[in-house]
C-alpha positions, 0 to 999 in steps of 0.5 A, spaced: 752 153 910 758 158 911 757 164 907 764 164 905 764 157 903 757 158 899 760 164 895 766 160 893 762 156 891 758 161 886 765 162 884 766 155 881 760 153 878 762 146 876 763 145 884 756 149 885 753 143 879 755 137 882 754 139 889 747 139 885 748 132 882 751 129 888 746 132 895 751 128 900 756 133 899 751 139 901 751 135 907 758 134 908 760 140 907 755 144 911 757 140 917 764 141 916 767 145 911 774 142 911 772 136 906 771 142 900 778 140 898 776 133 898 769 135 894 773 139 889 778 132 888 772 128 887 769 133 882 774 133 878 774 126 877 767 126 875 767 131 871 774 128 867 779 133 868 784 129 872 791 129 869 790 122 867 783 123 864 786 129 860 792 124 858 788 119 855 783 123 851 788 126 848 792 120 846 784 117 843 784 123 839 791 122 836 790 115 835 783 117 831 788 122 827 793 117 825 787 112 823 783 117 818 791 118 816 792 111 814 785 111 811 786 117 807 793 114 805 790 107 803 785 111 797 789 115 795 793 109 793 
């Protein structure tokens, strides 16, 4: 692997994970180190921080929030 490519990886410890979980991606990125764009995409993905992925938590934990309010709302009367 390229000295750079493996320094930019010590940077991001989350790429420098699921590179360990997912060892065909060493292999894809020692033999060509144009498909860490790729990687990274695919990272984010796995790990859930894509934009949709963070939108849909958000909403579970709205939708939690009213529910405990509804619960609240109907002991007290």
């Amino acid at each position: 692997m390229q000295p750079g490519v493996y320094q930019y990886l010590e940077s991001r410890e989350d790429l420098l994970k699921f590179m360990r979980m997912n060892p065909k991606w060493y292999r894809k990125v020692t033999r060509d180190p144009s498909v860490l764009s790729q990687m990274e995409q695919e990272s984010k993905y796995y790990f859930g921080k894509t934009t949709t992925q963070r939108i849909e938590r958000f909403n579970n934990q709205l939708q939690m929030v009213q529910m405990l309010m509804q619960m609240a709302q109907a002991m007290k009367d």
